[in-house]
C-alpha positions in Angstrom: 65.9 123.1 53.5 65.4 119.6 53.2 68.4 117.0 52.6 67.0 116.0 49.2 67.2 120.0 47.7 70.7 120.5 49.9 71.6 117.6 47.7 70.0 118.9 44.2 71.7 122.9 45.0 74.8 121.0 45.2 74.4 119.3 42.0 73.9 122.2 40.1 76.6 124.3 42.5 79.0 121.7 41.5 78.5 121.6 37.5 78.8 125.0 37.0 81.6 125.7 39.5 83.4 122.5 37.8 83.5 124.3 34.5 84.8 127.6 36.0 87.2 125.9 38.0 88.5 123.5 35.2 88.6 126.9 33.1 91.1 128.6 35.9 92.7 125.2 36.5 93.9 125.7 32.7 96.5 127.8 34.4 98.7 125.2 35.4 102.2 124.7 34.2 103.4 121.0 34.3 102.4 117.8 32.6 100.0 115.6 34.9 99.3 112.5 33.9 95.9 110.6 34.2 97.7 106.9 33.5 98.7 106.3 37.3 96.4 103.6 39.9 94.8 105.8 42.8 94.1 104.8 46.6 91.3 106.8 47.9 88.5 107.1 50.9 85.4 108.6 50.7 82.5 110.0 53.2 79.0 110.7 51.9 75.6 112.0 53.1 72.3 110.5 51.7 69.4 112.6 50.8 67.7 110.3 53.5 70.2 111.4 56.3 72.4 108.4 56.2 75.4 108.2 55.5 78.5 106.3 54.1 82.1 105.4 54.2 84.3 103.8 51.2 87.6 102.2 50.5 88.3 102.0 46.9 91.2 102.4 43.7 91.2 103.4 40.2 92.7 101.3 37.3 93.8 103.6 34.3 92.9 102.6 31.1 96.5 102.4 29.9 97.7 105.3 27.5 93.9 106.1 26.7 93.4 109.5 26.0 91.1 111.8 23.7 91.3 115.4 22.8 87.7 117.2 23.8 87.5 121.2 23.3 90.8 122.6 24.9 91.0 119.4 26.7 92.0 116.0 27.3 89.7 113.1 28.3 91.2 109.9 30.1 89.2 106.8 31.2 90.0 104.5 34.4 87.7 101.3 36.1 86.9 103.1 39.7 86.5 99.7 42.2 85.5 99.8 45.9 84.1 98.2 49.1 81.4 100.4 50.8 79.3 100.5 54.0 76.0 102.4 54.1 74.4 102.7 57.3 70.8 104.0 57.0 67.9 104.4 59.9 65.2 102.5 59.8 61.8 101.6 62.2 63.4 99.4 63.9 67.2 101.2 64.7 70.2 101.2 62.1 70.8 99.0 58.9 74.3 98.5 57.8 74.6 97.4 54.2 78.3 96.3 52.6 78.4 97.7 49.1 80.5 96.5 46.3 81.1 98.3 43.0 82.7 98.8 39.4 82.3 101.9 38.0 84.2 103.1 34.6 84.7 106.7 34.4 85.9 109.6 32.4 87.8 112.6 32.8 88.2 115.9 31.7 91.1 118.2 31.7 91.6 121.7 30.1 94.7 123.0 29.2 95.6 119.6 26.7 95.2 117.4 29.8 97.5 119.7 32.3 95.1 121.5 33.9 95.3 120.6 37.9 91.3 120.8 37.9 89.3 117.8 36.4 85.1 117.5 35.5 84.2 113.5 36.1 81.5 111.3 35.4 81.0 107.9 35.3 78.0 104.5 35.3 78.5 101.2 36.7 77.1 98.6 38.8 77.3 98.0 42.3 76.0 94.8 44.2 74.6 95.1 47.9 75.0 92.2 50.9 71.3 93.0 51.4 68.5 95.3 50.3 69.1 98.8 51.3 66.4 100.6 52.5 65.3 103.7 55.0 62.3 104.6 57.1 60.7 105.6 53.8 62.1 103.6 51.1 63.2 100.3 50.3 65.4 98.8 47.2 63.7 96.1 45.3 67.2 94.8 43.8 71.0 93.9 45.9 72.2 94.9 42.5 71.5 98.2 41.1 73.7 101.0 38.7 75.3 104.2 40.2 75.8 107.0 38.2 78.5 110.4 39.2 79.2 113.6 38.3 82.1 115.2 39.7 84.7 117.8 40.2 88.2 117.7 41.7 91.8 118.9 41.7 95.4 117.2 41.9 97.4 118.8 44.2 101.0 118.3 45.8 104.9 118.6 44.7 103.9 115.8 41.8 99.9 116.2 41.8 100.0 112.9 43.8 96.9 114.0 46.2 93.4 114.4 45.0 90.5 116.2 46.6 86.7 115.0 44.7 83.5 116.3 45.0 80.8 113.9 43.9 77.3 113.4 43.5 76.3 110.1 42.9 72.5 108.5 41.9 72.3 105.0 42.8 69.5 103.1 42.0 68.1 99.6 39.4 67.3 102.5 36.6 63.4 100.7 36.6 64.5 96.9 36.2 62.0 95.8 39.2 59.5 97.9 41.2 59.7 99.9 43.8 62.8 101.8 42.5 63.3 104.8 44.9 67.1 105.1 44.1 69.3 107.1 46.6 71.6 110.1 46.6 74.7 110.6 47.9 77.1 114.2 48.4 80.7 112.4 48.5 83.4 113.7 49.6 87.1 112.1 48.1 90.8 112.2 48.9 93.0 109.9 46.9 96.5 109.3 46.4 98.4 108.5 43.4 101.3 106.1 43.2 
């Protein structure tokens, strides 16, 4: 099976265990709150076997909340500092990523639920054009896109595991636009 359907059966894999999941994460018994700044890493694969590595935090939107179903939506600005490293013809490209990404959450159970559905849009801005033996970027800046699922964990749901498929390309602004994929894989810690 190639990368690029790995990466599409883990899309779909994701969305619908993220809605089962958020549905037994409804469970839970204490008040979590969304409104705290996160620290986080993340790894990620590339549907054109590369892969990448990123330092980042999220900035609550203070006391923003909206009620969704049996749920509770909070929004936060999701920052980072990425490095992508890619093969090309002539060895490895290394390519420093920077991004701002505003993204919303979803919680069952009024917002308690340790299980969470994300997604998010925003822009990132590259040191150089990012490319691969088979495709190259026409734009350093370009808008990535996520879906998600995750869970809070810990004594006061201060650790986070995410799961995250992410779509980055210039969404047709200049030509070639090949866009990349990425399976991410998050831990974050709340203060």
């Amino acid at each position: 099976m190639s990368v690029k359907a790995a990466l599409l059966r883990a899309s779909s894999w994701c969305g619908a265990a993220g809605l089962g999941l958020v549905a037994l994460g409804a469970q839970a018994q204490t008040l979590f709150t969304d409104h705290a700044p996160t620290w986080y890493a993340q790894a990620a694969i590339t549907e054109s076997n590369g892969h990448a590595a990123s330092l980042g935090m999220t900035l609550p939107w203070q006391k923003w909340t909206y009620s969704l179903g049996p749920g509770q939506v909070t929004g936060h600005w999701d920052l980072f500092a990425s490095r992508w490293s890619s093969q090309q013809h002539l060895g490895r490209q290394q390519t420093t990523v920077i991004g701002v990404v505003p993204s919303l959450r979803w919680r069952g159970d009024q917002g308690r639920a340790a299980w969470f559905a994300q997604a998010g849009s925003g822009v990132v801005f590259a040191d150089k054009y990012y490319g691969t033996r088979h495709k190259a970027f026409s734009t350093r800046y370009n808008f990535a896109t996520h879906l998600a699922v995750g869970m809070n964990f810990g004594e006061n749901r201060q650790h986070e595991w995410m799961l995250r498929l992410e779509h980055v390309s210039n969404a047709g602004i200049k030509k070639p636009n090949p866009g990349e994929n990425f399976l991410q894989l998050r831990y974050a810690h709340r203060f």
